[in-house]
MOPAC internal coordinates of N, CA, C and O (Angstrom, degrees):
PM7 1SCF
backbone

  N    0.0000 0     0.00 0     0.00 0    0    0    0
  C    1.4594 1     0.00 0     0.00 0    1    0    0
  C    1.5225 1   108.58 1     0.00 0    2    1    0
  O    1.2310 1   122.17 1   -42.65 1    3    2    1
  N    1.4936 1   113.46 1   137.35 1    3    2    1
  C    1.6369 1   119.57 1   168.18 1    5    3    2
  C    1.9471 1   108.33 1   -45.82 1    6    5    3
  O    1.2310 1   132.18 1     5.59 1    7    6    5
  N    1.3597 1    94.08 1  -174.41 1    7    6    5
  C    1.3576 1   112.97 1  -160.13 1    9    7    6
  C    1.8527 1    87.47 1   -99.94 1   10    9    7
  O    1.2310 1   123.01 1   154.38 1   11   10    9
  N    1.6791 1   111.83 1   -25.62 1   11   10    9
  C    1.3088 1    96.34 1   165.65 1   13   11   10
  C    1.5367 1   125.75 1   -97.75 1   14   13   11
  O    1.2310 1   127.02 1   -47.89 1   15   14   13
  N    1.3023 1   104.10 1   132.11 1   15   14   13
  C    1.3841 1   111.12 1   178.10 1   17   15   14
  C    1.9273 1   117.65 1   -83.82 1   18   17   15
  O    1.2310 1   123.34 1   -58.21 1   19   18   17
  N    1.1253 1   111.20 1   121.79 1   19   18   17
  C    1.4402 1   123.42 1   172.79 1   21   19   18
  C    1.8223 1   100.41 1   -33.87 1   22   21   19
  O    1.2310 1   129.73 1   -51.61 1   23   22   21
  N    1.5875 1    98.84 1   128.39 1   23   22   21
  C    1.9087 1   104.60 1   156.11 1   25   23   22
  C    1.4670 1    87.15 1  -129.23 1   26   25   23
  O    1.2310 1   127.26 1   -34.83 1   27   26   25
  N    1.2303 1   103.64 1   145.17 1   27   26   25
  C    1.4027 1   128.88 1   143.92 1   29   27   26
  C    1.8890 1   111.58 1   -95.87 1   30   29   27
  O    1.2310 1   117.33 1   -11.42 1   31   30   29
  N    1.3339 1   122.68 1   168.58 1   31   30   29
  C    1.5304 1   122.58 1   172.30 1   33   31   30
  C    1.4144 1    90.61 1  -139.48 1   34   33   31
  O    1.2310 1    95.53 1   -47.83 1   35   34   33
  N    1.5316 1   160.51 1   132.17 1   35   34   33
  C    1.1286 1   171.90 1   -70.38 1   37   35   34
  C    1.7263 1    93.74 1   148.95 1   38   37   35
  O    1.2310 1   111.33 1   -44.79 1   39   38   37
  N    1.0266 1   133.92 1   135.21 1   39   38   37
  C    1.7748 1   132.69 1   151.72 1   41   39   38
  C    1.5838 1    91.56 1  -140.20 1   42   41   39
  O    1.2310 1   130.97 1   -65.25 1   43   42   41
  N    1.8352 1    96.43 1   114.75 1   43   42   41
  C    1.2120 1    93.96 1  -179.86 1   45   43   42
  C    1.8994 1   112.10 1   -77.68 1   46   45   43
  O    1.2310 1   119.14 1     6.68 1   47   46   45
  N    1.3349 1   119.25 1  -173.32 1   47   46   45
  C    1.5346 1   135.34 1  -153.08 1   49   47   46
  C    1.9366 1    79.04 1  -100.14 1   50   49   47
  O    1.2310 1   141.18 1    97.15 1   51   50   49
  N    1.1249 1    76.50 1   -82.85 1   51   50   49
  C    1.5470 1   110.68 1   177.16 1   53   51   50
  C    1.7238 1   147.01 1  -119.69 1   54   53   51
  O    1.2310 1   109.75 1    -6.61 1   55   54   53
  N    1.1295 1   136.84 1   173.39 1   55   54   53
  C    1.3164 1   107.51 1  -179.37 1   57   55   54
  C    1.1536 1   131.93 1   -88.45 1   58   57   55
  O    1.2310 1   120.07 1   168.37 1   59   58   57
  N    1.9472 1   117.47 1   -11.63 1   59   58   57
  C    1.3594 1   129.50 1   152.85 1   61   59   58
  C    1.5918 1   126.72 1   -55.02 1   62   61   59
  O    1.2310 1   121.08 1   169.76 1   63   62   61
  N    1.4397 1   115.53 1   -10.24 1   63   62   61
  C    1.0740 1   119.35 1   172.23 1   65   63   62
  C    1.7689 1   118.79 1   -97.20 1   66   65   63
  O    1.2310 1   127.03 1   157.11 1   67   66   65
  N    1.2271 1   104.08 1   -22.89 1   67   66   65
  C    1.7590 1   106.45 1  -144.89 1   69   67   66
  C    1.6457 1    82.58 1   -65.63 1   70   69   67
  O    1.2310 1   111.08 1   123.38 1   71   70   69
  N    1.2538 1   134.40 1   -56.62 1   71   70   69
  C    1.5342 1   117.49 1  -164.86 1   73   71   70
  C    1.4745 1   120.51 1   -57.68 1   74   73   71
  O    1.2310 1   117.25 1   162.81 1   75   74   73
  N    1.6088 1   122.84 1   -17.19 1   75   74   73
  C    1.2867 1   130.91 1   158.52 1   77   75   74
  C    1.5490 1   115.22 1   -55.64 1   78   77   75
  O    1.2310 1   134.32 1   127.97 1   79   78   77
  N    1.5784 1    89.91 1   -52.03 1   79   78   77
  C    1.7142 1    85.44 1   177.04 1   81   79   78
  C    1.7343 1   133.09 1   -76.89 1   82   81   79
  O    1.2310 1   132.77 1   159.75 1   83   82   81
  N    1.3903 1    92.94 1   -20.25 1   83   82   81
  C    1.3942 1    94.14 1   174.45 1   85   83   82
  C    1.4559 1   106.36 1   -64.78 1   86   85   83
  O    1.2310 1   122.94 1   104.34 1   87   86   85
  N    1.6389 1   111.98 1   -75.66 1   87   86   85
  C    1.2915 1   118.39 1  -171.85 1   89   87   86
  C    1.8338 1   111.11 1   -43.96 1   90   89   87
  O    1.2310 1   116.74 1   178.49 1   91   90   89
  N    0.9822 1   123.80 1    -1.51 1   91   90   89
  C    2.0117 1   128.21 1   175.74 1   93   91   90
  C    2.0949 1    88.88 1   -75.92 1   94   93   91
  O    1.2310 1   139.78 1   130.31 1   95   94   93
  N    1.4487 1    79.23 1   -49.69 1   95   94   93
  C    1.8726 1    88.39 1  -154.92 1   97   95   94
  C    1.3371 1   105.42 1   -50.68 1   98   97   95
  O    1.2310 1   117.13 1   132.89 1   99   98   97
  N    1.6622 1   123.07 1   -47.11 1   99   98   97
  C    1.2441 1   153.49 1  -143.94 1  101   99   98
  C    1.4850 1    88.86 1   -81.26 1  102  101   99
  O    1.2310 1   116.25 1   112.77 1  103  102  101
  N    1.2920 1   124.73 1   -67.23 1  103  102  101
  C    1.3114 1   144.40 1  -166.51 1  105  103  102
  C    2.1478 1    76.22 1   -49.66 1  106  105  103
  O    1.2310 1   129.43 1    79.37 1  107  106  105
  N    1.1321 1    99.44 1  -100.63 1  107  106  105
  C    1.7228 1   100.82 1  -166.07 1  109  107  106
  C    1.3464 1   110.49 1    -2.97 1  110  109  107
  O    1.2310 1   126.53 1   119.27 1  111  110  109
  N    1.3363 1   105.05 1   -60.73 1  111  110  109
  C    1.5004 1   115.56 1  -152.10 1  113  111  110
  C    1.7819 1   111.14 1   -76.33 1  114  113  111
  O    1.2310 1   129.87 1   151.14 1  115  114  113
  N    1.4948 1    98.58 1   -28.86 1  115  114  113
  C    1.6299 1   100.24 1   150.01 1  117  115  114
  C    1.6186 1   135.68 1   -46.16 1  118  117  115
  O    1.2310 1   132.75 1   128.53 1  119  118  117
  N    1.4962 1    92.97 1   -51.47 1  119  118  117
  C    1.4668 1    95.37 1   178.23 1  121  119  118
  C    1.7650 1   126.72 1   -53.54 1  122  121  119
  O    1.2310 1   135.10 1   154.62 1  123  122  121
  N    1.6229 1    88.38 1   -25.38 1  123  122  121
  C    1.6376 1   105.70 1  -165.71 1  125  123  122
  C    1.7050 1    99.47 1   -83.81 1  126  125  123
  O    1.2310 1   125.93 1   145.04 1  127  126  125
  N    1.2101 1   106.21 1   -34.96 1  127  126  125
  C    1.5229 1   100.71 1  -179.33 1  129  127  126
  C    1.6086 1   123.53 1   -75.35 1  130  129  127
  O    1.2310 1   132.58 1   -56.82 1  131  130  129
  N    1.4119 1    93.30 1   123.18 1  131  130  129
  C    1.5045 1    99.74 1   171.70 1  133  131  130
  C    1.6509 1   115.09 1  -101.30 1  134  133  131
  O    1.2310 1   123.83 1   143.65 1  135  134  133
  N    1.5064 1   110.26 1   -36.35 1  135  134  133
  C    1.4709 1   106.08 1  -177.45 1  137  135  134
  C    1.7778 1   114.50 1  -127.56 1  138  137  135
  O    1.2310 1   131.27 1  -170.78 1  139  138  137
  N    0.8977 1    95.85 1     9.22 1  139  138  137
  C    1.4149 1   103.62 1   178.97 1  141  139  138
  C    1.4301 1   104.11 1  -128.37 1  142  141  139
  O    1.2310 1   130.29 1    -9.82 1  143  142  141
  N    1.9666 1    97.75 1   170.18 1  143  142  141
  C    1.8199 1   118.02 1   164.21 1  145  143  142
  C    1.1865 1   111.50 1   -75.52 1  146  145  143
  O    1.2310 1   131.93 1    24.02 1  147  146  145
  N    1.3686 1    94.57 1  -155.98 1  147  146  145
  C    1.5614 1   129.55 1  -170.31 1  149  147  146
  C    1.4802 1   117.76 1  -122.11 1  150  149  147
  O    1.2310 1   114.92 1   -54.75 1  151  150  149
  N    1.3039 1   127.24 1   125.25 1  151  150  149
  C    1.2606 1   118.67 1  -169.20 1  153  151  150
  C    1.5394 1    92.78 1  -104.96 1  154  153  151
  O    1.2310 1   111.66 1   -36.96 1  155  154  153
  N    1.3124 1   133.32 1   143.04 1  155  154  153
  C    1.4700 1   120.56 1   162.36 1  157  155  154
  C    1.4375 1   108.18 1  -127.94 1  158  157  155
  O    1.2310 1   114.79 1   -87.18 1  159  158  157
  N    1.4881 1   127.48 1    92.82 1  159  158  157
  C    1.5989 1   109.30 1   174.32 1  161  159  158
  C    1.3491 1   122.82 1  -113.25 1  162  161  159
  O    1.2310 1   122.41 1   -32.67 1  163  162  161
  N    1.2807 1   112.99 1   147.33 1  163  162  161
  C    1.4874 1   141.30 1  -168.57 1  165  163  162
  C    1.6799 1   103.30 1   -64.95 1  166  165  163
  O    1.2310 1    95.84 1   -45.40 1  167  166  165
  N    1.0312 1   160.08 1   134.60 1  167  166  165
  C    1.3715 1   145.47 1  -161.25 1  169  167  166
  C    1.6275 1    87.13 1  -124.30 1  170  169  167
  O    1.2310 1   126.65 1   102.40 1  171  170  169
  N    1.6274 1   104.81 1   -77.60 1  171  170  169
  C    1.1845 1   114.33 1  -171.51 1  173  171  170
  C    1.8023 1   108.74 1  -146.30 1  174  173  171
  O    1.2310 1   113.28 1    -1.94 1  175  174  173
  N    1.1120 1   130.30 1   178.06 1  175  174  173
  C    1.0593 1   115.83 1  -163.27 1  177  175  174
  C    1.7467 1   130.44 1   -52.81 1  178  177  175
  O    1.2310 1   128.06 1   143.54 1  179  178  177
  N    1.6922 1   102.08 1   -36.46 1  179  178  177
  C    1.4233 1   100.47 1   142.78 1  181  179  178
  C    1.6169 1   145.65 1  -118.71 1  182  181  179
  O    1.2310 1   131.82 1  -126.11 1  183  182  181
  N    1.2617 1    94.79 1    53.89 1  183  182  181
  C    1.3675 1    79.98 1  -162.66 1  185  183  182
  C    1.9864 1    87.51 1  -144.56 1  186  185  183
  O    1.2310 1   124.89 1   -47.05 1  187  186  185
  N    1.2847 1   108.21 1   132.95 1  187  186  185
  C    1.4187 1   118.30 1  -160.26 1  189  187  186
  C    2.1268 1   107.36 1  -135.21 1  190  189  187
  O    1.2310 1   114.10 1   -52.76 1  191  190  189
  N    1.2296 1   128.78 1   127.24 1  191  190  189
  C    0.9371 1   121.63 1   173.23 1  193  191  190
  C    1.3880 1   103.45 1  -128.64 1  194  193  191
  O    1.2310 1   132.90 1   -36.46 1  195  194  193
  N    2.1299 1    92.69 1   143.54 1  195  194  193
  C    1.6261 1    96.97 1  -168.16 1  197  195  194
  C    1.3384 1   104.46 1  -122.32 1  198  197  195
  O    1.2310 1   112.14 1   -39.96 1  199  198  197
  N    1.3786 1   132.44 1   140.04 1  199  198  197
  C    1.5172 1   121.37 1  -130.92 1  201  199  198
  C    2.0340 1    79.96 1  -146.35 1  202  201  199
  O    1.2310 1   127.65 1   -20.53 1  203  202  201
  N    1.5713 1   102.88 1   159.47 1  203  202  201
  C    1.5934 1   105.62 1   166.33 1  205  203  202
  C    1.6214 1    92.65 1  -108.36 1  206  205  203
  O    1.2310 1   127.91 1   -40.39 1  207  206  205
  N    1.2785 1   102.38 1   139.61 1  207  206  205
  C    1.5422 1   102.48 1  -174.25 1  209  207  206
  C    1.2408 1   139.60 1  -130.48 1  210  209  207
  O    1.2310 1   117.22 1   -90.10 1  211  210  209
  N    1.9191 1   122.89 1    89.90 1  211  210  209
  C    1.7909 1   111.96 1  -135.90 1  213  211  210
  C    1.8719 1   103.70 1   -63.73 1  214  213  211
  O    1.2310 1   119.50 1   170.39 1  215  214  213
  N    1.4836 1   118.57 1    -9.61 1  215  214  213
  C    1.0517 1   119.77 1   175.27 1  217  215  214
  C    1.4328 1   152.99 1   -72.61 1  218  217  215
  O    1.2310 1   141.15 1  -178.22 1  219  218  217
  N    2.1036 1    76.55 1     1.78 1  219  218  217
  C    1.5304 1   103.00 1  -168.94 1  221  219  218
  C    1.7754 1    98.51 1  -140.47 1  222  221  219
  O    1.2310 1   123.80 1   -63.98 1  223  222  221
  N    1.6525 1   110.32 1   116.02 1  223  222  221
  C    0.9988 1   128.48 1  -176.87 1  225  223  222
  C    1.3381 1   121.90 1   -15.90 1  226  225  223
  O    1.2310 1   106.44 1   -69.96 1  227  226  225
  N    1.9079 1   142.81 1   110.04 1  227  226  225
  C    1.4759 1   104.16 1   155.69 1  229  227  226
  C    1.2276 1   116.86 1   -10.25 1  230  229  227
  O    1.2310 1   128.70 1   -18.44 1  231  230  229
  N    1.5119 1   100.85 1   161.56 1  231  230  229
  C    1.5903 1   125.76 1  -167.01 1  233  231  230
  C    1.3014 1   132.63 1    27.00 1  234  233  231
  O    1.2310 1   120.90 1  -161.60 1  235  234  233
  N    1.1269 1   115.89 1    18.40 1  235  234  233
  C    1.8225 1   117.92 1   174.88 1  237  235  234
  C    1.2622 1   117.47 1  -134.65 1  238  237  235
  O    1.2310 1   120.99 1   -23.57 1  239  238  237
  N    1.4409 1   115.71 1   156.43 1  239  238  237
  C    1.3526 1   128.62 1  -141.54 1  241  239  238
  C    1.6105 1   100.18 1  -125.14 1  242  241  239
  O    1.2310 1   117.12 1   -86.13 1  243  242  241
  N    1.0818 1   123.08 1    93.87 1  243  242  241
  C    1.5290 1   117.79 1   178.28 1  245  243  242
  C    1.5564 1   112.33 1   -79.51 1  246  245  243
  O    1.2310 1   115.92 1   -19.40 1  247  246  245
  N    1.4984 1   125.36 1   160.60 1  247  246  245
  C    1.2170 1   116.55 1   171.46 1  249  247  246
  C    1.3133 1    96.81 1  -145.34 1  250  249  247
  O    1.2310 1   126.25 1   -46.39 1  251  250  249
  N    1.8713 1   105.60 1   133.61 1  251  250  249
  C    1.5339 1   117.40 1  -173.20 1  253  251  250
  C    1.7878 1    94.43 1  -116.59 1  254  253  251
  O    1.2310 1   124.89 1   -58.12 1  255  254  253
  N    1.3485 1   108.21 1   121.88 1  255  254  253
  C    1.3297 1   107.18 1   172.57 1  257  255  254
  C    1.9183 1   108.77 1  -102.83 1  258  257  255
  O    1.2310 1   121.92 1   -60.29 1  259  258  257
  N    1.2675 1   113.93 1   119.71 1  259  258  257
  C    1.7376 1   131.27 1  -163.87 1  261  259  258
  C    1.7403 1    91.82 1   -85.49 1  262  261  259
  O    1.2310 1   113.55 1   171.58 1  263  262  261
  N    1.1443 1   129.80 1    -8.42 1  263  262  261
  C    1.7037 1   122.86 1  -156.33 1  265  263  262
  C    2.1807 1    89.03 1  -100.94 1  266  265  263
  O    1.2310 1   120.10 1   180.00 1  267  266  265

């Protein structure tokens, strides 16, 4: 993998949606990872960025909430 790591930024609609949208993002950003996690952080109430992360083990999904 490059030296740049994939972000997505997510702003959810609503709150019936945001776990649809996360888990879409999550799913992507899985596929891309070969040696690293998942960063998932909370920004503000809607707004979520999903990051590949060499600081976070293959296969696991950390979640940093910023609020």
């Amino acid at each position: 993998m490059s030296n740049a790591n994939p972000v997505m930024t997510i702003k959810v609609e609503d709150p019936d949606s945001r776990d649809q949208q996360l888990d879409q993002a999550t799913s992507l950003l899985r596929e891309m990872a070969t040696s690293c996690g998942i960063l998932v952080t909370r920004i503000d109430f809607t707004t979520f960025t999903i990051a590949l992360s060499p600081k976070i083990h293959f296969g696991y999904i950390r979640e940093v909430d910023l609020l």
